[in-house]
N, CA and C atoms as an extended XYZ file, in Angstrom:
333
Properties=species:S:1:pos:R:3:atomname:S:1:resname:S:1:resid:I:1 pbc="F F F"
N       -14.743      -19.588       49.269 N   UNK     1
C       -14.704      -19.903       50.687 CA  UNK     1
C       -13.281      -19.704       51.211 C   UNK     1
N       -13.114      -18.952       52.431 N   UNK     2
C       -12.197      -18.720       52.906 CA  UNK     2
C       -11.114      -19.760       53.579 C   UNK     2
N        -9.894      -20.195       53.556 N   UNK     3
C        -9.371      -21.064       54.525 CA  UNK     3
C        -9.784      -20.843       56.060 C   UNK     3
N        -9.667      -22.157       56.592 N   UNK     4
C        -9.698      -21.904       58.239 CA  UNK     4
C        -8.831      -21.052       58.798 C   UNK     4
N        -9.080      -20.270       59.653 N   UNK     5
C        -7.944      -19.428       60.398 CA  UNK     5
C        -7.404      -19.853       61.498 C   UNK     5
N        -6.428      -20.054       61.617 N   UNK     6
C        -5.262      -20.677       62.374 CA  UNK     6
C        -4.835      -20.196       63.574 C   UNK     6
N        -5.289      -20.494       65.089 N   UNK     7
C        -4.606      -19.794       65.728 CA  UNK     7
C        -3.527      -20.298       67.086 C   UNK     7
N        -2.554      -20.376       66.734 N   UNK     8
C        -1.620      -21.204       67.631 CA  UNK     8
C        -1.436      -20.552       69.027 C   UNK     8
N        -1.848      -21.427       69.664 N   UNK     9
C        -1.901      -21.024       71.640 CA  UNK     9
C        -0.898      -21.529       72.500 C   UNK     9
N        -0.664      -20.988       73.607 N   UNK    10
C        -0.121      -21.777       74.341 CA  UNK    10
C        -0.337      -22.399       75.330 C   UNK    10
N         0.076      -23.482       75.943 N   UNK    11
C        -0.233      -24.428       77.155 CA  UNK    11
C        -1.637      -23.978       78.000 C   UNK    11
N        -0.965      -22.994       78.359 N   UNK    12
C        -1.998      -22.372       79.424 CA  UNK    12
C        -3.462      -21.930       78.515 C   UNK    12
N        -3.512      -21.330       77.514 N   UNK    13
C        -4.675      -21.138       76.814 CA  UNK    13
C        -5.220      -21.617       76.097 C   UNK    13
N        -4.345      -22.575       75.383 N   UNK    14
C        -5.102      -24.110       74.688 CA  UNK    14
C        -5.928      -24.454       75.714 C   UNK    14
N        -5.540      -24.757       76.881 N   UNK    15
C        -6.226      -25.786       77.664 CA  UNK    15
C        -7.200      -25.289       78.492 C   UNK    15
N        -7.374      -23.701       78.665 N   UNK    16
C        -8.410      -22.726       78.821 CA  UNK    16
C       -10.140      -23.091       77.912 C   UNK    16
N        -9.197      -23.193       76.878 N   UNK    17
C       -10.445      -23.215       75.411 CA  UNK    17
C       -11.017      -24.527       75.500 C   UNK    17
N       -10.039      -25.372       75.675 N   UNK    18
C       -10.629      -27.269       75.701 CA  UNK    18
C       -10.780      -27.301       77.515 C   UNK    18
N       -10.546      -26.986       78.436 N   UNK    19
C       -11.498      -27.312       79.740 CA  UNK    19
C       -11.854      -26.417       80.877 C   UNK    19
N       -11.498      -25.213       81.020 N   UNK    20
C       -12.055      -24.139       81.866 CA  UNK    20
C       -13.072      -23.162       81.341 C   UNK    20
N       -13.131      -23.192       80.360 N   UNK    21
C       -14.815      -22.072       79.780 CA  UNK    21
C       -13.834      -20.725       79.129 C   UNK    21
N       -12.898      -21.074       78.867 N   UNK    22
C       -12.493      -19.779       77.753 CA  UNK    22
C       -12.815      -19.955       76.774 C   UNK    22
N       -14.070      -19.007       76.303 N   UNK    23
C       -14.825      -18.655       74.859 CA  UNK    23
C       -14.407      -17.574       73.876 C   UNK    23
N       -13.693      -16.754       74.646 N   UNK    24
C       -13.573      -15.557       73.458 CA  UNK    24
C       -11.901      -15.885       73.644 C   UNK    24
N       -11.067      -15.504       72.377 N   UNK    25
C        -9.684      -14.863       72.064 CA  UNK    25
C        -9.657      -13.736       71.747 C   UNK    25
N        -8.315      -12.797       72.432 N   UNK    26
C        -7.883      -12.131       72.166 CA  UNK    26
C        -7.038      -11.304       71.855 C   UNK    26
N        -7.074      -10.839       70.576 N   UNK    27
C        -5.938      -10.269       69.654 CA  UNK    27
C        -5.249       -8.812       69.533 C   UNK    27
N        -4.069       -8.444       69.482 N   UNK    28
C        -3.489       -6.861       68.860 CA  UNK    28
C        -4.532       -6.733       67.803 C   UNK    28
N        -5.573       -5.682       66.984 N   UNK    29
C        -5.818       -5.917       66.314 CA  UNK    29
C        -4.429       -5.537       65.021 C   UNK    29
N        -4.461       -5.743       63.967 N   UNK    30
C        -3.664       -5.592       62.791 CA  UNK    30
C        -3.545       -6.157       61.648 C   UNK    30
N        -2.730       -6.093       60.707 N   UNK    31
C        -3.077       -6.837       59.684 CA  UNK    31
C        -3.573       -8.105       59.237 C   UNK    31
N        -3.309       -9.258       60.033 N   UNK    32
C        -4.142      -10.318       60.143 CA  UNK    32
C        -5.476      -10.581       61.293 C   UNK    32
N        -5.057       -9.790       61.698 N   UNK    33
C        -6.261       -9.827       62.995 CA  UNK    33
C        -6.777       -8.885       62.897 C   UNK    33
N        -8.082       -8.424       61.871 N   UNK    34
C        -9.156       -7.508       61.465 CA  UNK    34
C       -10.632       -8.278       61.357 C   UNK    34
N       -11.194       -7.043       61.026 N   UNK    35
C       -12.374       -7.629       60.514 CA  UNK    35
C       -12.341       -8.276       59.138 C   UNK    35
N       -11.682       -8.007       58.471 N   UNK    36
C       -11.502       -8.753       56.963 CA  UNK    36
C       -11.320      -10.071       57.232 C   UNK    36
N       -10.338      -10.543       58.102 N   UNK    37
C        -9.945      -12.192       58.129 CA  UNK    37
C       -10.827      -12.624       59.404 C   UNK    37
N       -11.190      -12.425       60.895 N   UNK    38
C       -12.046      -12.049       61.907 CA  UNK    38
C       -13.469      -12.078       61.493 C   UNK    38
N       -14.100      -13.070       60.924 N   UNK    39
C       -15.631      -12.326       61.144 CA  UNK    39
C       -16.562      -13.707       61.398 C   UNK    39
N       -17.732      -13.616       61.853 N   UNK    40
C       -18.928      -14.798       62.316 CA  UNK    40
C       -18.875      -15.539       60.820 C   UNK    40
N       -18.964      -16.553       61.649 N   UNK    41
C       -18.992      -18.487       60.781 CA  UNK    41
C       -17.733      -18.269       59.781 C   UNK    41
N       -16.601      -17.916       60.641 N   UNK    42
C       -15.572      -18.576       59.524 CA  UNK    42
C       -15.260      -19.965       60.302 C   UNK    42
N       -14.690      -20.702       59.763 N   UNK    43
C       -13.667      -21.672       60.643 CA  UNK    43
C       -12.419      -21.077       60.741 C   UNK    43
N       -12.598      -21.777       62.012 N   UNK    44
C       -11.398      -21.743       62.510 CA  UNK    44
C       -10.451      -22.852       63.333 C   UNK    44
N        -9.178      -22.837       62.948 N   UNK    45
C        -8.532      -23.971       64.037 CA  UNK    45
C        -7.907      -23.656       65.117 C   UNK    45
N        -7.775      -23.902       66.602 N   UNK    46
C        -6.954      -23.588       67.822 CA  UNK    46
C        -6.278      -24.793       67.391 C   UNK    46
N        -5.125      -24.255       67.872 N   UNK    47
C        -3.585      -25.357       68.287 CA  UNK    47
C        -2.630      -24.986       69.540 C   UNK    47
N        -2.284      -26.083       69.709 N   UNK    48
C        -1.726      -25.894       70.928 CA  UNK    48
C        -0.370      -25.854       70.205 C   UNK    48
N        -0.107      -24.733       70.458 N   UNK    49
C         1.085      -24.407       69.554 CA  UNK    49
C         1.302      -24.656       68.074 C   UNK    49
N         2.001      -24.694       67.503 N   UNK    50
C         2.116      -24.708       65.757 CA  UNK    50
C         1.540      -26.620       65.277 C   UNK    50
N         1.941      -27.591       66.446 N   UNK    51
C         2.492      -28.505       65.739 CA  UNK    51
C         1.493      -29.898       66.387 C   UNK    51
N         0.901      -28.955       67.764 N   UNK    52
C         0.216      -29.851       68.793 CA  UNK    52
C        -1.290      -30.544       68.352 C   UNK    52
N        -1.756      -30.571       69.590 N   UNK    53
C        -3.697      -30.774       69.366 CA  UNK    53
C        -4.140      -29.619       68.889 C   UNK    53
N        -5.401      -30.060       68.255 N   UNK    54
C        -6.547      -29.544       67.284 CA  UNK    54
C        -7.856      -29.351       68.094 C   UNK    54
N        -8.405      -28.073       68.062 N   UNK    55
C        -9.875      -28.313       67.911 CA  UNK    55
C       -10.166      -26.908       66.941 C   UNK    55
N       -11.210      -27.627       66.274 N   UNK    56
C       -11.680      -27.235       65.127 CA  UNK    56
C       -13.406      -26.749       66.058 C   UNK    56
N       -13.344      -25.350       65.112 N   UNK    57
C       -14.690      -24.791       65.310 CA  UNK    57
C       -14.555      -23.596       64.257 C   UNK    57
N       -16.010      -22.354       65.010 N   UNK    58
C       -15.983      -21.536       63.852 CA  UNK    58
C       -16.103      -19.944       64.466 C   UNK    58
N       -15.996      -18.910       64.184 N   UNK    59
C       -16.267      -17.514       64.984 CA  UNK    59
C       -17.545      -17.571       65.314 C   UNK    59
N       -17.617      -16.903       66.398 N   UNK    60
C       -19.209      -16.594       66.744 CA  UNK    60
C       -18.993      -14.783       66.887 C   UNK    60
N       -19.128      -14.341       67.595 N   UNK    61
C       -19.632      -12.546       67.950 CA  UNK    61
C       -17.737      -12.220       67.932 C   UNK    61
N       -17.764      -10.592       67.228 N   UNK    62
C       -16.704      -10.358       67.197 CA  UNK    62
C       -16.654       -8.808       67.728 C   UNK    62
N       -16.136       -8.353       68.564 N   UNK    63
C       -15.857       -6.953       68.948 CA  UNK    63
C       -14.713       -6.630       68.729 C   UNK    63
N       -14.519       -5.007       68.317 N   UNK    64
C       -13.276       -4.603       68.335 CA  UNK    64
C       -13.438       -3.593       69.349 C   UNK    64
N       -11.861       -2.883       69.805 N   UNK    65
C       -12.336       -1.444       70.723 CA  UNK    65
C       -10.571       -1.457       71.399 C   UNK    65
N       -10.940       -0.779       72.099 N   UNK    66
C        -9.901       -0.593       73.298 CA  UNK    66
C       -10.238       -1.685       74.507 C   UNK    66
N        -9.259       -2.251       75.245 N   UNK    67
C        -9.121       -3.225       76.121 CA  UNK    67
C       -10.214       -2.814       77.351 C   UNK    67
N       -10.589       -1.980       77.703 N   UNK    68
C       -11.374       -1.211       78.374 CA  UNK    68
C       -12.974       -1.420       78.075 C   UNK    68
N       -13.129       -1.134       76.628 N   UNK    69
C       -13.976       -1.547       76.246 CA  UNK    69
C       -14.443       -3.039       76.142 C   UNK    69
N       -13.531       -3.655       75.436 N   UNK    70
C       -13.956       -5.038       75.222 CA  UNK    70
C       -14.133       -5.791       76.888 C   UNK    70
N       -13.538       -5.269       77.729 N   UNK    71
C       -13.726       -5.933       79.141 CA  UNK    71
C       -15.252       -5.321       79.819 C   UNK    71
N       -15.688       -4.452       79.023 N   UNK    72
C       -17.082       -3.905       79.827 CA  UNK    72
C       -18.096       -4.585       78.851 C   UNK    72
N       -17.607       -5.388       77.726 N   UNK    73
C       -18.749       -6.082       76.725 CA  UNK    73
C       -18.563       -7.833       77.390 C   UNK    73
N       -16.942       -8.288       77.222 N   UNK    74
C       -17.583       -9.528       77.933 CA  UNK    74
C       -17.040       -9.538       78.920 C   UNK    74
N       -17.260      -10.696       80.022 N   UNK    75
C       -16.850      -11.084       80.994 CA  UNK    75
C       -15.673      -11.931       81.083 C   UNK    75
N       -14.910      -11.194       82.180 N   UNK    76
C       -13.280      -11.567       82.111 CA  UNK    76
C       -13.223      -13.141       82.140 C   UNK    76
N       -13.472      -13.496       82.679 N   UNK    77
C       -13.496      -15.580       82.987 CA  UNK    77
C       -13.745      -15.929       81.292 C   UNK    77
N       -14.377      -15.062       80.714 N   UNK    78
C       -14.593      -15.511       79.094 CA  UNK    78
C       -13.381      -15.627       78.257 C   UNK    78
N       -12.223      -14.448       78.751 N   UNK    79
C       -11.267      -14.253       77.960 CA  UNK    79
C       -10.003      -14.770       78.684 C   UNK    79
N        -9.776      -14.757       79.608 N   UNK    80
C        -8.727      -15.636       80.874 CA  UNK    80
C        -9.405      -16.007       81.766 C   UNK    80
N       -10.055      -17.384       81.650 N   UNK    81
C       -10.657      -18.141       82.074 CA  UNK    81
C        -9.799      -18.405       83.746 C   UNK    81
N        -8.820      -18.376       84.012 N   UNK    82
C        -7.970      -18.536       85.238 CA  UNK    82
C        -8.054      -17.326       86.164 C   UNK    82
N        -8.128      -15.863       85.472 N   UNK    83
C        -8.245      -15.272       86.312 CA  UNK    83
C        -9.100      -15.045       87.334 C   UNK    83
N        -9.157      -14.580       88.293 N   UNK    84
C        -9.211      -14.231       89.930 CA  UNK    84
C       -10.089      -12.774       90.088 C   UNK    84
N        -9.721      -12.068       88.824 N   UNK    85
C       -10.800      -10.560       88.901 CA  UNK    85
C       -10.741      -10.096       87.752 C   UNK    85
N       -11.528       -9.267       87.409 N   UNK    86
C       -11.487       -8.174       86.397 CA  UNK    86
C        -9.853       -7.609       86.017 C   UNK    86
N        -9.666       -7.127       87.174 N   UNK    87
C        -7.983       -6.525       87.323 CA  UNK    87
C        -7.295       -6.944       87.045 C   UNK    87
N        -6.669       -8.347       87.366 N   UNK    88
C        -6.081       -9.725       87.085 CA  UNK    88
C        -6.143       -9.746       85.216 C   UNK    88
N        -7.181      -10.309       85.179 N   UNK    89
C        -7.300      -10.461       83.763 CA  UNK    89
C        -7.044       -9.546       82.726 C   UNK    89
N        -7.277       -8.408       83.119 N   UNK    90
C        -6.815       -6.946       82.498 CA  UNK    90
C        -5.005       -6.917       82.589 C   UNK    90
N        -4.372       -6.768       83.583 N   UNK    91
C        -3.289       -7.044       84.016 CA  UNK    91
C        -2.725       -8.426       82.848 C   UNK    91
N        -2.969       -9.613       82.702 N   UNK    92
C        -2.294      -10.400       82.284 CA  UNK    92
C        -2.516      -10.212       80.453 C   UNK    92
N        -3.470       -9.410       80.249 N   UNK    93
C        -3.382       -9.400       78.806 CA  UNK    93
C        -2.327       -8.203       78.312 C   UNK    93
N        -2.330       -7.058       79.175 N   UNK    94
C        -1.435       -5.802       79.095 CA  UNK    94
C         0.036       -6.782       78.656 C   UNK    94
N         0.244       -7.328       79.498 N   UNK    95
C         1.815       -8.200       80.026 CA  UNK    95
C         1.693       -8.914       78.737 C   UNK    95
N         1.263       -9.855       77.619 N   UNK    96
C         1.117      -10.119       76.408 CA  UNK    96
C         0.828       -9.428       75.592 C   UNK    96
N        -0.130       -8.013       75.716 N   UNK    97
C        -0.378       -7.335       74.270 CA  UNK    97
C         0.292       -5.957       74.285 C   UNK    97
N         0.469       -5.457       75.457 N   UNK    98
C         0.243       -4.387       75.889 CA  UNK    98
C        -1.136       -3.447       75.716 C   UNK    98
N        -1.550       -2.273       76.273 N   UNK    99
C        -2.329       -1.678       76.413 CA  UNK    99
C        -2.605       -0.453       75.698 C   UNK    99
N        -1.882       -0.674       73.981 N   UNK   100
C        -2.305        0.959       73.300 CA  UNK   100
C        -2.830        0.279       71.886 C   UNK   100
N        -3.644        1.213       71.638 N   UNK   101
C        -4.557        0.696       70.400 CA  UNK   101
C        -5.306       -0.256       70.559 C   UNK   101
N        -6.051       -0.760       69.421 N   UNK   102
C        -6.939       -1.305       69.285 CA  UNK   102
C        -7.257       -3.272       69.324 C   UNK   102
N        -7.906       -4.050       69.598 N   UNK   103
C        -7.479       -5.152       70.030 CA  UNK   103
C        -8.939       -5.541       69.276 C   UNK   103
N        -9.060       -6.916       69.125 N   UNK   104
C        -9.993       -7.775       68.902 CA  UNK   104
C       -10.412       -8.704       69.354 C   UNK   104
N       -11.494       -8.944       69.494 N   UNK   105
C       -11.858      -10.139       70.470 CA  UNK   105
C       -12.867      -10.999       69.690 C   UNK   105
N       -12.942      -12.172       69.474 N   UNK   106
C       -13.419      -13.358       68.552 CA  UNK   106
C       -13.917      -14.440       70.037 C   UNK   106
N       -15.992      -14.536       69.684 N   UNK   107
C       -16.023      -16.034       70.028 CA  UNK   107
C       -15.721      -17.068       69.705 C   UNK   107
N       -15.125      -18.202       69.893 N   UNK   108
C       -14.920      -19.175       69.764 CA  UNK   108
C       -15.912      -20.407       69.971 C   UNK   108
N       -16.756      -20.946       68.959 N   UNK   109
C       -17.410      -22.299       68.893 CA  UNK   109
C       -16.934      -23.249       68.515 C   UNK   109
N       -16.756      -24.106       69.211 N   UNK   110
C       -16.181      -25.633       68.846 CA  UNK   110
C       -17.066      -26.430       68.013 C   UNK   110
N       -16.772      -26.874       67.069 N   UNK   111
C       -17.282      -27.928       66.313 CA  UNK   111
C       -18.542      -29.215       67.298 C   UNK   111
């Protein structure tokens, strides 16, 4: 059995996941963020940062693709729950991941 996978957030997206309806995360894909470590019913832990609150859950549906793609599979409010449009939300992940290669996107079920 695999350890839980760990994923430390910040302010704004911790608190996305625990009270506005952000279900999916999303990742650069790469060496830790694949399908190898990435896949349905692992656990997993969100933290609000390295050191903060906990919630414990497990993967649900996992897509990989280009940012393009993964925004025509789920719905933006899923992945930046704050944003205002499609555009918006596209826009604020570029500004954190940038926009070349491949990315991953993980549901998130809470315990």
């Amino acid at each position: 059995m695999s350890k839980s996978l760990f994923v430390p957030l910040t302010t704004r997206f911790f608190f996305q996941f625990k009270n506005e309806g952000k279900k999916f995360e999303l990742r650069k894909y790469g060496k830790r963020w694949n399908e190898n470590h990435v896949y349905p019913t692992r656990k997993v832990t969100i933290s609000h940062g390295y050191s903060g609150k906990r919630i414990k859950g497990m993967v649900g549906v996992v897509h990989i693709g280009s940012l393009s793609k993964i925004f025509k599979i789920i719905p933006y409010r899923l992945i930046i729950a704050d944003a205002k449009s499609k555009k918006e939300a596209i826009e604020s992940v570029e500004l954190l991941l940038g926009n070349v290669g491949k990315f991953i996107a993980f549901e998130f079920i809470p315990d």
